[in-house]
C-alpha positions, 0 to 999 in steps of 0.5 A: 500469496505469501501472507507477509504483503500484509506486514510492514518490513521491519527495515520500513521504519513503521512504529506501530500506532504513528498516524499516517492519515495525510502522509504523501506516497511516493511511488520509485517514479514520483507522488502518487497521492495521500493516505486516506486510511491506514491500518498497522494491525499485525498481519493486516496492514495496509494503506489506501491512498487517494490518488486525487487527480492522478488517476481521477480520483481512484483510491487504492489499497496497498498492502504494508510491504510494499512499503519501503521507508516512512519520513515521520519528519517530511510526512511521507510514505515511500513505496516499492511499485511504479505509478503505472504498477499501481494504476494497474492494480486490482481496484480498490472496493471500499465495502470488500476490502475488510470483510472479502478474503477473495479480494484480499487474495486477489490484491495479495498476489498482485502485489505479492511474490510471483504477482505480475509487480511483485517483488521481493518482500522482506 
């Protein structure tokens, strides 16, 4: 797992301590839902979103660099992962996702280079 899933791109347009809460994501193939929760710490960041009806209501974590771009003005967060490459994902455990490295492993290479969805991360 490469650690740098966990850090926003430097090409993202993140500024660290915007408030991302209510942001819309938009996954490459259309919307996908609203931040719920965020966080910007360095080396830990990350975003889970609420997809609402899309997949009934599911939340999923997604780690910073899948984040390509963020629209301060038109209040949305862009990321580089299909709909179905994040209904697929390892599901979102609200009580694991801070405290369980084995979790955090397991979302990391997901997403992360060599993962089934990983991609390039810059």
């Amino acid at each position: 797992m490469s650690e740098h899933v966990w850090s926003y791109r430097s090409t993202a347009g993140h500024v660290a301590g915007t408030e991302l809460t209510g942001y819309k994501v938009e996954a490459t193939d259309g919307g996908i839902g609203k931040v719920d929760k965020h966080s910007d710490e360095v080396g830990d960041a990350y975003l889970v979103v609420d997809t609402g009806v899309w997949i009934f209501g599911k939340e999923v974590l997604l780690p910073a660099a899948t984040v390509v771009r963020i629209d301060v003005d038109d209040r949305k967060v862009y990321v580089e992962r299909t709909k179905e490459q994040i209904k697929d994902a390892p599901e979102f455990h609200r009580e694991k996702h801070l405290d369980d490295p084995a979790y955090r492993h397991d979302l990391g290479a997901y997403y992360g280079p060599g993962g089934p969805f990983g991609g390039p991360m810059a």
